[in-house]
N, C-alpha and C positions, 0 to 999 in steps of 0.2 A: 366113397361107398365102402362099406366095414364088410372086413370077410365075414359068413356067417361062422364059421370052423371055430373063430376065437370069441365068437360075443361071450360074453359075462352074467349069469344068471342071477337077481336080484331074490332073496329070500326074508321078510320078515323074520327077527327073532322079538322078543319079551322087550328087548332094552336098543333095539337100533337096527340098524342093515347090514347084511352081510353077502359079503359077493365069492359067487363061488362059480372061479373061471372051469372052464372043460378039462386045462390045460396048466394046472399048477405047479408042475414041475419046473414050467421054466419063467417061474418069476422070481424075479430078484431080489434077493431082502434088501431094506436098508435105504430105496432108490428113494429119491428127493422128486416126487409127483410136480409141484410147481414147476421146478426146472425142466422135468421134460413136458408137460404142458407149453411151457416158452418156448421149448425147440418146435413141438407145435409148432405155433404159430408163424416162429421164425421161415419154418420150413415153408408155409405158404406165403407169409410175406416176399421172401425170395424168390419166389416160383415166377417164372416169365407170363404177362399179362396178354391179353389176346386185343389187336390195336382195336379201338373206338369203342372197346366195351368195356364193361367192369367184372368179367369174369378171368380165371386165373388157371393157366396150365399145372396142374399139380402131380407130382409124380405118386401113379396110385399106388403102386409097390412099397415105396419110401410112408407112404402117408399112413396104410395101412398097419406095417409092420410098428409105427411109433404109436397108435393108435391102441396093437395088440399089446406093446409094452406099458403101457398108461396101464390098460385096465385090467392086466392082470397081476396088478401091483396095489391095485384099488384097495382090495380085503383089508391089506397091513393100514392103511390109512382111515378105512373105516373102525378098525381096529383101537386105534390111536385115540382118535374120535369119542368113540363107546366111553374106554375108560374113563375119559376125561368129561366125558357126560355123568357117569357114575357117580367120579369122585367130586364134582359139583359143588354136593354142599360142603363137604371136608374143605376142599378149597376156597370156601368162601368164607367157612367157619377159619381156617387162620389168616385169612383176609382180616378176616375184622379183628381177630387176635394181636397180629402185629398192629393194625393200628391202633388199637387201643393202645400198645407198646408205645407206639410214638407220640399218642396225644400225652397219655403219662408222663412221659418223659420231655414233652415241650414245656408239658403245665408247673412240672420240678423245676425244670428250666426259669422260666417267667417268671417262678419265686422266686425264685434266689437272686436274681436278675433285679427285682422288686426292691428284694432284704439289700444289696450293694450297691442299691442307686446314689444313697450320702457319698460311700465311697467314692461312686463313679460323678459327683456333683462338686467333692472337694479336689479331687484327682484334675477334674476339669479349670479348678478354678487356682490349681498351683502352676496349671502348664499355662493358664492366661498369663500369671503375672512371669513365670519363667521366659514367657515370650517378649513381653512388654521390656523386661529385667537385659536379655539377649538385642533386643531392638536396638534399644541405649545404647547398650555398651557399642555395639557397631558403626551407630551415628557417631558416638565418640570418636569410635578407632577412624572411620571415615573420615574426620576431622583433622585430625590428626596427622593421617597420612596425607593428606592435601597440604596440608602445613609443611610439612614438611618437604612433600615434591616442591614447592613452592619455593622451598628455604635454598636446596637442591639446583634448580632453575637457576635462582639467582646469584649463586654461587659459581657457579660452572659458567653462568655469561662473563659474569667479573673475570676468572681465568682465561676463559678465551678470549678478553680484550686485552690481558695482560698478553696474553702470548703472541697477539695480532701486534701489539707495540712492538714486542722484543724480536718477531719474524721484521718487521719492519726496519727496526733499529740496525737488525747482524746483516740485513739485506741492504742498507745503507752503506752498512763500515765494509761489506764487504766490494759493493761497487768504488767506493772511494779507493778502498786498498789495488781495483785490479785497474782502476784509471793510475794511480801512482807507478803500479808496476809496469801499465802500458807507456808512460813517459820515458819512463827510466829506461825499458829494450829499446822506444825509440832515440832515445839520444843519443843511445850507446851503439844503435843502427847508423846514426847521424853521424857519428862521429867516425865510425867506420869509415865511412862512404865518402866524409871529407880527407881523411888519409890517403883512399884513394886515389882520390881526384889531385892532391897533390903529389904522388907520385906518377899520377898520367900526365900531370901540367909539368913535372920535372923531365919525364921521359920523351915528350915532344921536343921540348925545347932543346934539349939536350940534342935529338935527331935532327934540328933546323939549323942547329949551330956545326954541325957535322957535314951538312949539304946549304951551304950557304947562297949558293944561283937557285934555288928553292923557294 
């Protein structure tokens, strides 16, 4: 329910409507009407609903006072309105001014676009062949380079069969060299071991010939 204190008085004028609140002092220039329209809304949106029905607790205090703010803000909106009603045909007169600007200047456009078609037709038919010209050379170089990895491949298996010889070969000589040098600590073990034994076979006898009831 709207207080009656702030309603808003509608007055014909010559060219529009104009609203002339009780209470003009305290309206605010400048305010963006849509958005507080939104708060509106918002404001009963949010409002808590009454259960099983479709009516809505609203706070009248709150609802009122944004209610007073709308519409005594209305005038400058009406205002806005007017002029732009006014200025109408002005604004439709450079409506069609600028486009005229722009068909002008597409239809410039389109000729000239017309007059450089050769241009744009041989232009087209140097970047064919410069395509055609780049294709080749690629397929070449493609060729090429396969040849050559190829060449590569088979280069590099030859090496590493030689090197698989020659790992083979020093893996050879070098087992043979550590079997020779394993003979040779043993003989030389061997022969150790028989000095000993002839000096333990000297050292018994020696002690039996010493204790001869033995």
């Amino acid at each position: 329910m709207l207080r009656q204190e702030s309603t808003p008085r509608l007055e014909p004028e010559h060219n529009g409507l104009r609203v002339e609140p009780e209470t003009p002092a305290s309206s605010s220039p400048g305010i963006d009407i849509q958005r507080e329209l939104n708060r509106l809304e918002e404001m009963i949106l949010d409002s808590p609903r009454i259960p099983l029905t479709r009516r809505t607790l609203v706070d009248e205090e709150q609802l009122l006072d944004q209610l007073d703010l709308i519409r005594l803000n209305l005038p400058s909106a009406f205002q806005e309105s007017d002029i732009i009603v006014r200025h109408k045909d002005e604004i439709l007169q450079e409506a069609e001014e600028y486009a005229q600007e722009i068909i002008n200047t597409a239809e410039e456009r389109a000729a000239r676009i017309l007059n450089e078609m050769g241009l744009i037709q041989q232009a087209k038919a140097e970047a064919e062949q410069l395509r055609q010209q780049v294709q080749r050379e690629c397929e070449t170089l493609q060729q090429q380079t396969l040849s050559e990895i190829e060449q590569i491949r088979y280069r590099l298996q030859q090496e590493l069969e030689e090197m698989r010889s020659r790992t083979l070969a020093e893996c050879e000589e070098i087992q043979n060299g550590a079997d020779d040098y394993a003979d040779h600590v043993l003989g030389s073990i061997e022969q150790q071991l028989n000095e000993m034994m002839r000096v333990i076979r000297n050292g018994r006898q020696q002690i039996q010939g010493n204790n001869p009831t033995r």
